[in-house]
C-alpha positions, -999 to +999 in steps of 0.1 A: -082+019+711-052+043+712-018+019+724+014+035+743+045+024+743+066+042+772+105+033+766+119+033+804+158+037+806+174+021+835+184+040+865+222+051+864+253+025+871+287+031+883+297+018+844+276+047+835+293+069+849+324+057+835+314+054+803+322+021+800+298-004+773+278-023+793+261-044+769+251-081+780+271-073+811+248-076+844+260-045+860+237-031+892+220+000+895+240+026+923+224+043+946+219+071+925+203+049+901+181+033+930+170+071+936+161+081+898+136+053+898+119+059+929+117+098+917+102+086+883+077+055+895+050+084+905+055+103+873+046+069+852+022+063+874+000+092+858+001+075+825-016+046+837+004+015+829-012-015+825+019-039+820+054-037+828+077-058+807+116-053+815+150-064+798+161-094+819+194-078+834+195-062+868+197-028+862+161-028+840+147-055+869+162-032+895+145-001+875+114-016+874+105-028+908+105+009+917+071+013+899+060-023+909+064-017+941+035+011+938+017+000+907+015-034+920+020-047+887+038-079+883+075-074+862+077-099+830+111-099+817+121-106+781+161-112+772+147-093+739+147-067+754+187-066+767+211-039+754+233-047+725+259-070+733+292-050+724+317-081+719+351-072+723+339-036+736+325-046+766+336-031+799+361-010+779+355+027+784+347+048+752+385+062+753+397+028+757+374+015+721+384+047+701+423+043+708+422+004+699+395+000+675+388+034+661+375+031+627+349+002+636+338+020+671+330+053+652+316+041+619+294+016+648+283+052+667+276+067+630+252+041+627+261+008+603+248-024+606+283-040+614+286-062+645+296-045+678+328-050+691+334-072+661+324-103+677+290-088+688+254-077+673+246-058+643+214-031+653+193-050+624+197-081+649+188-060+683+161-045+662+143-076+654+143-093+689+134-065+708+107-052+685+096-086+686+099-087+724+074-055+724+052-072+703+050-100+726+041-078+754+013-053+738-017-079+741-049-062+721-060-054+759-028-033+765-037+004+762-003+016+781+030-011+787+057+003+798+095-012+784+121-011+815+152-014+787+184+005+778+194+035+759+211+020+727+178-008+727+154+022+731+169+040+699+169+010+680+132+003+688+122+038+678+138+039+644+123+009+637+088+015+646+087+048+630+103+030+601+135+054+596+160+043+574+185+022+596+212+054+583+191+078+600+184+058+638+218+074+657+200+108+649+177+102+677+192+115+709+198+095+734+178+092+771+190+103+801+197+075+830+155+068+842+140+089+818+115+075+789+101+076+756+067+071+745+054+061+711+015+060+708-005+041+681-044+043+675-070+074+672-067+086+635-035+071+621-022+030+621+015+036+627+031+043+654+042+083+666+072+095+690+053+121+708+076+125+736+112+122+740+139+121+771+112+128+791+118+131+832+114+161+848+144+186+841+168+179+815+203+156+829+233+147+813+229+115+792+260+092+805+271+065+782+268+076+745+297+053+737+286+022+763+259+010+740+233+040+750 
């Protein structure tokens, strides 16, 4: 049976717009955020999900219930699936990191395995528990589940499955605020495929490359 793995960003948050890491921190979905979920529910609903399994802060669970609410799917949450926590860069705007931290935060955006923020996660460490989160989810029954997460998570998950070097993951572009990814397994190959990417409708601006997206 051919498995799909659709990788949903969060709707948009004021910190988003700011450009401030978000990380761990439970920041809500505004109202334009509220609106790019409702707009994308429908779209997903063409692909036929079967389970939706969402990060455990607000703005995935707040993401989520859009296509809940007309899938009538129940949400499962999975901390796993949270966005990296940035340590001492959290709530700091990307200006803010570069002028007090600058060789860590740009050899972090490069792509080493250091923790964030210095106090916070290395990507091999966000790799393995959300991966593993995913894992959990996609039952043998599964043929679509759809991953309400975050933008840095979703790059990490992607480099993993398609087993990239960890050198090459902050090549992948990032997603735009309620847009997705989806990866699909099965047919005439065992591992895993990105056969769509940043997907929505018309391309946006992707907020939040330096707030853990």
């Amino acid at each position: 049976m051919r498995q799909r793995i659709v990788l949903w960003r969060h709707g948009q948050t004021d910190w988003n717009i700011q450009n401030r890491f978000q990380g761990h921190s439970d920041i809500p979905l505004n109202e334009t955020g509220f609106a790019q979920a409702r707009r994308a529910a429908p779209l997903l609903m063409g692909l036929f999900p079967d389970k939706i399994v969402s990060s455990d802060l607000i703005r995935t669970q707040q993401t989520a219930s859009a296509l809940a609410e007309i899938s009538k799917l129940p949400i499962h949450t999975d901390a796993g699936l949270r966005e990296t926590n940035g340590g001492k860069w959290e709530g700091r705007t990307g200006e803010e990191n570069r002028a007090d931290d600058f060789d860590r935060f740009v050899n972090w955006l490069d792509g080493n395995d250091e923790p964030a923020g210095e106090t916070g996660e290395r990507r091999s460490e966000i790799a393995t528990r959300a991966v593993s989160a995913i894992e959990r989810a996609l039952t043998d029954e599964i043929s679509t589940l759809v991953v309400v997460t975050h933008g840095g998570t979703t790059r990490i998950v992607i480099g993993k499955l398609l087993g990239l070097p960890m050198n090459q993951w902050s090549t992948i572009g990032g997603l735009s605020n309620a847009s997705w990814s989806i990866l699909e397994r099965g047919r005439h190959r065992p591992g895993w495929i990105l056969v769509e990417h940043n997907a929505g409708s018309l391309p946006e601006p992707i907020y939040g490359e330096e707030s853990g997206a």
